[in-house]
N, C-alpha and C positions, 0 to 999 in steps of 0.2 A: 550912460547905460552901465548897468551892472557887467563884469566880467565873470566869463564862467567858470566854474571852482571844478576842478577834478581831483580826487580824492580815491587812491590807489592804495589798499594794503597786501601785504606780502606777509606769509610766514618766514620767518629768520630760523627760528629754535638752533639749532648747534652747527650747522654747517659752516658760519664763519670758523670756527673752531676745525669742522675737516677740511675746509678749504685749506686753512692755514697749517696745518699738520704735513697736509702733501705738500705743499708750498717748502715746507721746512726739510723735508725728506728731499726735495727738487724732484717729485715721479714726474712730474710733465716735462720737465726741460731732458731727464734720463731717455721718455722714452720718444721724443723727436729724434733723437741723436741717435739710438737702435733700431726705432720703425719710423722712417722718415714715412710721411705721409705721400700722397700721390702730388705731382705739382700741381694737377689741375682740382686740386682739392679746394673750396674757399672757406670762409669762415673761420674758425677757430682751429688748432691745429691739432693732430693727432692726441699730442699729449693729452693738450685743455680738456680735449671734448671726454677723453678717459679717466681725468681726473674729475670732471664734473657728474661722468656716468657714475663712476665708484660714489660720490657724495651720496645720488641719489640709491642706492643701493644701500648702504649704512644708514642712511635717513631712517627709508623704508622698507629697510628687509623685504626686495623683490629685485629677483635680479629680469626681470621678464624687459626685453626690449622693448615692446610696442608700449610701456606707461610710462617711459623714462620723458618725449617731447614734452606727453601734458604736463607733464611735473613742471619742466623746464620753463613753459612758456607761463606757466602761474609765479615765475618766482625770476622772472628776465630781469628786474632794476637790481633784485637780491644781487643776482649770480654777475651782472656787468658791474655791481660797483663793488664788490669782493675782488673779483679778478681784474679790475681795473681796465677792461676792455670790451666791447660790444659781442652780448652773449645773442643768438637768436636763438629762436624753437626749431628752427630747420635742421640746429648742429645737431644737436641730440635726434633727429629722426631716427625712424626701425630700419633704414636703409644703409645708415651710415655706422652704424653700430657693430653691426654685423662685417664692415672692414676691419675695425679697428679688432675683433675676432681673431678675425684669417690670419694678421698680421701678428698677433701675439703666440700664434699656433709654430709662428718657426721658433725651432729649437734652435737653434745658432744665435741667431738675434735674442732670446730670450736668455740664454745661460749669458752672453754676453750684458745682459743688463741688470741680470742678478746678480750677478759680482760687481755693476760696477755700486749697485746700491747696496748691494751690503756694505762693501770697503766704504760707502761714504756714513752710511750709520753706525759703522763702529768707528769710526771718526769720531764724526760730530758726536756719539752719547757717551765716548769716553769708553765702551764697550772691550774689554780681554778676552777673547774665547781662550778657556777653559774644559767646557765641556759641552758636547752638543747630544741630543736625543734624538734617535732614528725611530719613527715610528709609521704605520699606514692605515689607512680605511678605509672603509667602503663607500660608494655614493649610488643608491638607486636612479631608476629613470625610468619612465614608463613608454618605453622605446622599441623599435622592431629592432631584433638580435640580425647580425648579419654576421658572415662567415669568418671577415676581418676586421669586422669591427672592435671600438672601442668597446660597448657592451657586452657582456657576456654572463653566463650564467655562474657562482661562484660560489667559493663559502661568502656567506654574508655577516659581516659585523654588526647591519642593521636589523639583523633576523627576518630577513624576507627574501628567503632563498627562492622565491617563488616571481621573483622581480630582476632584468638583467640590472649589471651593476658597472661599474667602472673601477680602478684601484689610485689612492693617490698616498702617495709615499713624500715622507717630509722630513727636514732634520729640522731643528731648533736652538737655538741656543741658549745656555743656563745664565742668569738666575730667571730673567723674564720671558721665555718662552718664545721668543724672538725667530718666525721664520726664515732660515738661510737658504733654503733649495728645494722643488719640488718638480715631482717625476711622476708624471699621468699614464697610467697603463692599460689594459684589458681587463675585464672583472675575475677573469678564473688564473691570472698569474699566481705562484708561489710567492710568500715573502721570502724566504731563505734567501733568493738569490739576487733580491734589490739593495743591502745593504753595503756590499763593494762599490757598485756604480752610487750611491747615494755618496759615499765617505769621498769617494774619488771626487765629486761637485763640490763638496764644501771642504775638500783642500784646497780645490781650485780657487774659490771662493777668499777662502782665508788665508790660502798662503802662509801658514805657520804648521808647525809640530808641537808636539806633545800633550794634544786637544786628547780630553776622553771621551770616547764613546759611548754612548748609554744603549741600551735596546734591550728586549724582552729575550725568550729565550731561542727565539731564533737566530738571533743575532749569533749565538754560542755554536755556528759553524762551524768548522776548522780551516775551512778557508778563507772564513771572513776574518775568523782572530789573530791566523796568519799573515794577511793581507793588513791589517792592525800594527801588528807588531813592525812587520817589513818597514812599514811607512812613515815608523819612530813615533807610533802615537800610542794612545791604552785603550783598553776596551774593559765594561761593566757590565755582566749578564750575568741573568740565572743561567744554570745549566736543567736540561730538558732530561728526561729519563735514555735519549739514547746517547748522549753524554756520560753517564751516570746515574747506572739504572737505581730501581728500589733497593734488591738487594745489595748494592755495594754502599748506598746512605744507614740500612740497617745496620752493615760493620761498622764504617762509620760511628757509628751514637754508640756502639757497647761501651765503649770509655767512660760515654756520659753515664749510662747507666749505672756503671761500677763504681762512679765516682774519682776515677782515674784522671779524667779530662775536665778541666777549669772550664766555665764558659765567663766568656765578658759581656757585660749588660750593655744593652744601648740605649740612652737616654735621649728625649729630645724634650725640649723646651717645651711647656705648656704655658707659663707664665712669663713674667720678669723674676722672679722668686722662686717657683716650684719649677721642678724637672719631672719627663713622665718616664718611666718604665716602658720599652716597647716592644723591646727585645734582646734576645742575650744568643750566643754562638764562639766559635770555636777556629779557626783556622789553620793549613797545610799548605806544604808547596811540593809542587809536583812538575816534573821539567818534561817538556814537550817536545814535538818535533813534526812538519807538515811542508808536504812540498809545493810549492807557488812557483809558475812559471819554469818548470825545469827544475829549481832552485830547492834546494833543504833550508826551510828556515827554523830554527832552535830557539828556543828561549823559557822563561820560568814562569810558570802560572801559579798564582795566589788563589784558592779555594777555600771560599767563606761559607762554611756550613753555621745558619740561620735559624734560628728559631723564634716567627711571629708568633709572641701572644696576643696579641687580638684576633690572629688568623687563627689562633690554637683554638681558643676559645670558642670561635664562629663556628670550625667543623665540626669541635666536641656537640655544639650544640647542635647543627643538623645532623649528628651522628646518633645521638640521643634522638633526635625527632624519628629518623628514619625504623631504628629500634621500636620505636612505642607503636610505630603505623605497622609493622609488621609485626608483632606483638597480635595487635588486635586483627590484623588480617587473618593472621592463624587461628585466632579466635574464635570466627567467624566463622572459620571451618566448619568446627562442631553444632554449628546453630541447625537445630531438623526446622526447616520451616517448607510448605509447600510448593513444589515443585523444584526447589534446592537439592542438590544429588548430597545422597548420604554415602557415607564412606564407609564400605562393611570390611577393605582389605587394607592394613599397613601400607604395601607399597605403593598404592593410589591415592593414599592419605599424604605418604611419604612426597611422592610426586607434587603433588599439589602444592607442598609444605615449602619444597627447595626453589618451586617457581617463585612464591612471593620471596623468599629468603635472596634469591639470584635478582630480584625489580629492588628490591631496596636496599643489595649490595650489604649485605650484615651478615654472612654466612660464616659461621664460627663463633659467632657473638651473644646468641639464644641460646639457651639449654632447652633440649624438648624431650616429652615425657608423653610416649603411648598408651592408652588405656586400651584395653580391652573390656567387653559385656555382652555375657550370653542372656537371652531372656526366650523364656519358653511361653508359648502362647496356645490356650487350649483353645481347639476348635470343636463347636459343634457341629451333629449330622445335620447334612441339609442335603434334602435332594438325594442324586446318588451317593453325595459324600460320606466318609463313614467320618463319625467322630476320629479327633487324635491332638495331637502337641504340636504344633510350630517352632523350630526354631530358629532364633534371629539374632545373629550376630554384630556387633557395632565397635570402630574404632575411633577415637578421639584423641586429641592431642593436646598437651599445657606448655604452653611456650613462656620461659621465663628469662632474664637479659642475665646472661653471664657477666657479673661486676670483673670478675680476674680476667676476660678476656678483654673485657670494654678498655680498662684500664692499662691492660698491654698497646691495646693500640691507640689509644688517646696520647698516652707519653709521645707520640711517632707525628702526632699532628702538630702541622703548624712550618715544618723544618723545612729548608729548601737552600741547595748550593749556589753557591755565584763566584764564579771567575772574573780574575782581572791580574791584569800584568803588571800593574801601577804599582811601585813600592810602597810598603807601608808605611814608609817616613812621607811620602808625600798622600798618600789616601790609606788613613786607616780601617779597618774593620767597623767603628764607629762610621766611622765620614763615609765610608762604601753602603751602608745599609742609609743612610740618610738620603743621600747622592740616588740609589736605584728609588726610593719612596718619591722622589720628588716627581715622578713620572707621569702625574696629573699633570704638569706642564703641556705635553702633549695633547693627553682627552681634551686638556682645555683649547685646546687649539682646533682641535675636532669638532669641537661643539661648538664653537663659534662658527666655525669653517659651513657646517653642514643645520644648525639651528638659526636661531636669530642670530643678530643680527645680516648676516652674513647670506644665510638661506638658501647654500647650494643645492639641497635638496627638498621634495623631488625635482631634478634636471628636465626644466620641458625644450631643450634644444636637441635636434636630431644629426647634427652635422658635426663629426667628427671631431675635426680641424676646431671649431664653434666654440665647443664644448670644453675642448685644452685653452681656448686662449679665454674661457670664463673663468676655469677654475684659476687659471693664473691671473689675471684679474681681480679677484677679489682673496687671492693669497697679498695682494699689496694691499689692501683692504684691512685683513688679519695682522699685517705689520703695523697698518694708524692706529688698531685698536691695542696691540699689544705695549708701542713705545708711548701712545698717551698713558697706560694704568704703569706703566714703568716710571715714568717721566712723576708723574704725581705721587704714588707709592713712596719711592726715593724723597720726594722733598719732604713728605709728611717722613720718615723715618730721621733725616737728617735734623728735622724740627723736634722730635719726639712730641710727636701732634697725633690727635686722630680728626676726620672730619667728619660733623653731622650735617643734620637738615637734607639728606639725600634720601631718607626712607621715607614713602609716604604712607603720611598718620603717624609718624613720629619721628618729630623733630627732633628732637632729640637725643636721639640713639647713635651712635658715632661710632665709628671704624680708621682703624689704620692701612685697613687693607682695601680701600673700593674699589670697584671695578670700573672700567670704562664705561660703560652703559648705565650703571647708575648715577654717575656725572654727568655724562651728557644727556639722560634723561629730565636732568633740574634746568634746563634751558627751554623745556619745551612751553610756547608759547609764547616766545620772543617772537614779536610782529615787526615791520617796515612799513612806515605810513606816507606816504607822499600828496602833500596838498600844494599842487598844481594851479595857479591863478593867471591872466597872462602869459610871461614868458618867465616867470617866477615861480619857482620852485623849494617850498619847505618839505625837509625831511626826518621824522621824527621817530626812535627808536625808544622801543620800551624802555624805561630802565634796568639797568642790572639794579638784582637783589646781592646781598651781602655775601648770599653762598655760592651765586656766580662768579663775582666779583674774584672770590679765596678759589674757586675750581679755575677758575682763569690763571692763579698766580703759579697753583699746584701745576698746571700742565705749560707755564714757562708761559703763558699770552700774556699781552696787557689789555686792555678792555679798549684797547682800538682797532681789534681787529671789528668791534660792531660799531663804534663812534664814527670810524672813519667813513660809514655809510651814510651819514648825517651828512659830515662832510663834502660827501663826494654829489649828492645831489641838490648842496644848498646852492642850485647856480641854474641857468639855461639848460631844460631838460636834453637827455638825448634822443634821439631819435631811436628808439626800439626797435620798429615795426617792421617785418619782414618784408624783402623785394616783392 
C-alpha cells in the first residue's frame, strides 16, 4: 500500500533573523529574570512568548493581540525549530498576552531591566556613550479620557488636538540612535520638566560622566543645565526667546553687521571630495549661576550664535511668499465688484489694510500709497426729484514691498543660539552645530516607534497598566531594528562597500546607508516545506539568493540560522498539536 504524503508549507521571510537578533541581545533570558512568570504558567516562558509576540509585531506591523495565535499556529514547525523547543498556538493566546502587559507596566522591574540590557549591549557592540538625545512625542488613541488617566487632552505633535493622547519621553544614544530609557506619561504633561528625571535613568543606566546631552530648546532650563553641570556631564541646546530674547540676538549681530565680528563656516561632508557650506556663526562665554537643591551651582556657558543658510533661505522664501499674498490681498481691496463693500473713508480702508498686513505678519515691509477720487454724477428729474450733481467719493490703496525693509530683516533670518558647557577643545563650534543637526536620530525613532514598522499608533488598548507595558514592549522592538542597521551600516563602512539589489525595480542602485526594513524586506518569501511520509520527515528551505546571503553576513548571521530548520526536521516529526 501506498503511504500517505503530508505536505506542509510555512512562511519563513526574516524572522529567523529577528528571532536570532533577540537571541543575541538575550531579551527572553533578561526578562525571566525581571518578570519571572506565574509558576502555574505552562508552555513557553514569559520571556519566549514576548519575544515571539514582538517577532510577530515586526513581521506585521500590528500590534493588536487577538491576531498574534493565528499567526503563531500557521507558522508552529517555523517558530519550534528556530527556538529549538515546542512552540503551540495556546502560548501566544489574547489571554496570556495581556499578562505579559501587566507585568511590564512595573516600573521597578522594568528600569531594572533596562539597565541590565543596556549595560549588555554596550558590551557586546563595543558601544562608548558620548552623547545621548532627550527627546518626546505624542501617541493618539481613540480612547474615553478619564480624570487620571493616562489619556488626556494635550498639545499634539500628531496634530490632532482633537484626539486624547498619551506622552512618551526617550533618550538615545549617538551615533545609532540606540534607545537607553523610556518614560510613559499623561497626554497634557509639560516637556520642560521630564528632562532631569530622564538624565537621572540613563546615568543610572550608564554609570559614567562626561556623556553630552542633546535636546531641543526646552531642554535650555536652568534647572535642567544646572542639574547637567552638577552631575559632571554637558549639555547641547538652542536657547528659546526667554533665554535670550529677540532683542538681545539683535545686539548681538550688530558686529556682524559692521563687520567687527568674524563668523566661522561650518562645513559638512557631501561627498568623499567635496565639502558643503551649511552654515557660519560666531561665539561668547558668559558665566552663570543657579541654585539646585539649596545649592549655588556656578559655572561657564559657551553661546553659539548660528546662522542656517538653508534655514535662511526657506524663510526669506516664505517671507517673500507671505509679502506677494498680501500684496495682492490689498489689491483686492480696490476691486468694485457687486455686492463687495467699497471703501469711501481712509480709515476703513486703513483698517482693513492692517488686518491682512497683521494674518501675514509683514507689517513694516509694504509701502502703501492712498488715493483719493471725487466723481460728480448728474442726476436727472424724476418724479418729485428736482434735477442736480451727486457727489461720490472713493479711496484706494497701492501696496508695494519695501526692498530696504525686506532686506533688513532678511539679514536676521536663519540665526539661533545654542548653549553648551563643553569646552571647545573637546566640542567645537563646528562639532556643536553638527552634533545638534544630527537630531533626526530621534524623529527617527519616532517614526519607527509610532509608523511601521512598529505601529504604535492609533493605540486600540484601554487599560492603563496595557498600554505602558506595550509601549515598552516594542521600545525593545526599536532597539532589534536600530542595532541590526547599526550592526550592517558599520560593516558596509568598514568594507568601504555599498549594498544593492534591495530596491525594488532596481537592482542595481546601491547604498551605504540601508535601513532595516529595506533588508529584511529581501527575505520576503522565504517558505518552509515539510514533506511528511511515514514516520519520515524531509525538510526543504528555499534557497538563499546572493543578496540574502551578503545581508546575513552585514548583520553578523551565518545562513544557518535558516539551514539549521532543514536540519532540525530531517528526523521523526514532532508532535505539534495542541492538548
Amino acid at each position: 500500500m501506498t503511504e500517505k504524503l503530508t505536505v506542509i508549507t510555512e512562511r519563513i521571510d526574516d524572522i529567523p533573523i529577528l528571532l536570532a537578533q533577540l537571541e543575541k541581545m538575550q531579551v527572553a533570558k533578561l526578562l525571566n529574570k525581571h518578570f519571572p512568570g506565574h509558576r502555574n504558567w505552562q508552555g513557553l516562558s514569559t520571556g519566549t512568548v514576548a519575544v515571539v509576540w514582538l517577532t510577530f509585531i515586526l513581521t506585521e506591523a500590528n500590534h493588536r493581540l487577538s491576531h498574534v495565535q493565528d499567526w503563531a499556529e500557521q507558522r508552529l514547525r517555523l517558530l519550534s525549530g528556530s527556538l529549538e523547543q515546542e512552540v503551540r498556538a495556546l502560548d501566544l493566546s489574547d489571554d496570556r498576552l495581556p499578562v505579559i502587559l501587566d507585568q511590564l507596566s512595573d516600573d521597578q522591574a522594568w528600569s531594572d531591566f533596562e539597565c541590565a540590557l543596556n549595560r549588555r549591549t554596550l558590551r557586546v557592540y563595543n558601544l562608548q556613550p558620548e552623547r545621548v538625545r532627550i527627546d518626546s512625542t505624542t501617541a493618539k488613541g481613540y480612547v474615553e479620557v478619564s480624570e487620571d488617566g493616562l489619556f488626556q487632552f494635550g498639545h499634539s505633535k500628531d496634530h490632532r488636538p482633537d484626539l486624547p493622547q498619551l506622552k512618551i519621553n526617550i533618550s538615545v544614544l549617538d551615533p545609532l540612535g540606540l534607545p537607553l530609557t523610556t518614560t510613559i506619561l499623561s497626554g497634557e504633561v509639560a516637556d520642560d520638566p521630564l528632562y532631569i528625571p530622564e538624565i537621572k535613568r540613563v546615568q543610572q543606566s550608564l554609570q559614567c560622566q562626561g556623556v553630552t546631552y542633546i535636546g531641543d530648546c526646552k531642554m535650555a532650563a536652568s534647572q535642567t543645565r544646572a542639574y547637567v553641570v552638577e552631575s559632571k556631564n554637558y549639555y547641547l541646546c538652542p536657547l528659546s526667546a526667554l533665554q535670550l530674547s529677540n532683542a538681545e540676538l539683535a545686539q548681538l549681530l550688530k558686529p556682524v553687521w559692521t563687520g567687527e565680528q568674524a563668523l566661522t563656516p561650518v562645513y559638512r561632508d557631501k561627498t568623499a571630495d567635496e565639502a558643503e557650506l551649511i552654515a557660519e556663526g560666531f561665539e561668547y562665554s558668559v558665566s552663570l549661576d543657579n541654585e539646585l537643591d539649596g545649592r549655588i551651582i556656578k559655572w561657564q556657558e559657551r553661546r553659539l550664535v548660528i546662522r542656517s543658510l538653508q534655514y535662511a533661505k526657506s524663510q526669506a522664501r516664505a517671507l517673500d511668499e507671505r509679502v506677494k499674498k498680501a500684496c495682492e490681498g490689498i489689491k483686492d481691496l480696490n476691486r468694485r465688484v457687486q455686492g463687495k463693500k467699497r471703501y469711501n473713508e481712509e480709515a476703513d480702508l486703513q483698517q482693513a489694510v492692517d488686518k491682512i498686513l497683521s494674518h501675514y505678519q509683514v507689517a513694516g515691509l509694504i509701502q502703501l500709497s492712498y488715493n483719493y477720487a471725487v466723481t460728480e454724477k448728474s442726476l436727472r428729474r424724476y418724479g418729485t426729484r428736482d434735477a442736480g450733481t451727486k457727489v461720490e467719493r472713493s479711496v484706494t490703496v497701492i501696496a508695494t514691498r519695501d526692498e530696504t525693509a525686506l532686506a533688513e530683516v532678511k539679514r536676521t533670518l536663519g540665526w539661533r543660539v545654542y548653549a553648551t558647557n563643553q569646552p571647545a577643545k573637546q566640542l567645537t563650534l563646528e562639532q556643536a552645530v553638527l552634533a545638534y543637526r544630527a537630531e533626526y536620530l530621534v524623529e527617527a525613532a519616532f517614526g519607527r516607534l509610532k509608523g511601521k514598522p512598529l505601529s504604535l499608533t492609533p493605540i486600540y488598548l484601554e487599560t492603563d497598566n496595557r498600554i505602558i507595558g506595550l509601549v515598552r514592549l516594542l521600545m525593545i522592538g526599536l532597539r532589534v531594528l536600530t542595532l541590526l542597521e547599526f550592526t550592517a551600516r558599520k560593516q558596509l563602512q568598514q568594507e568601504d562597500a555599498k549594498l544593492d539589489g534591495i530596491y525594488p525595480g532596481n537592482p542595481k542602485r546601491a547604498t551605504e546607508r540601508p535601513t532595516t526594513e529595506m533588508m529584511l524586506r529581501a527575505f520576503e518569501g522565504l517558505t518552509l516545506t515539510l514533506i511528511t511520509e511515514a514516520n519520515r520527515t524531509i525538510a526543504h528551505i528555499t534557497p538563499l539568493s546572493a543578496v540574502q546571503l551578503r545581508i546575513l553576513q552585514l548583520f553578523g548571521f551565518s545562513s544557518d540560522i535558516y539551514l539549521r530548520l532543514s536540519q532540525h526536521f530531517s528526523k521523526p516529526a514532532l508532535n505539534l498539536s495542541e492538548p
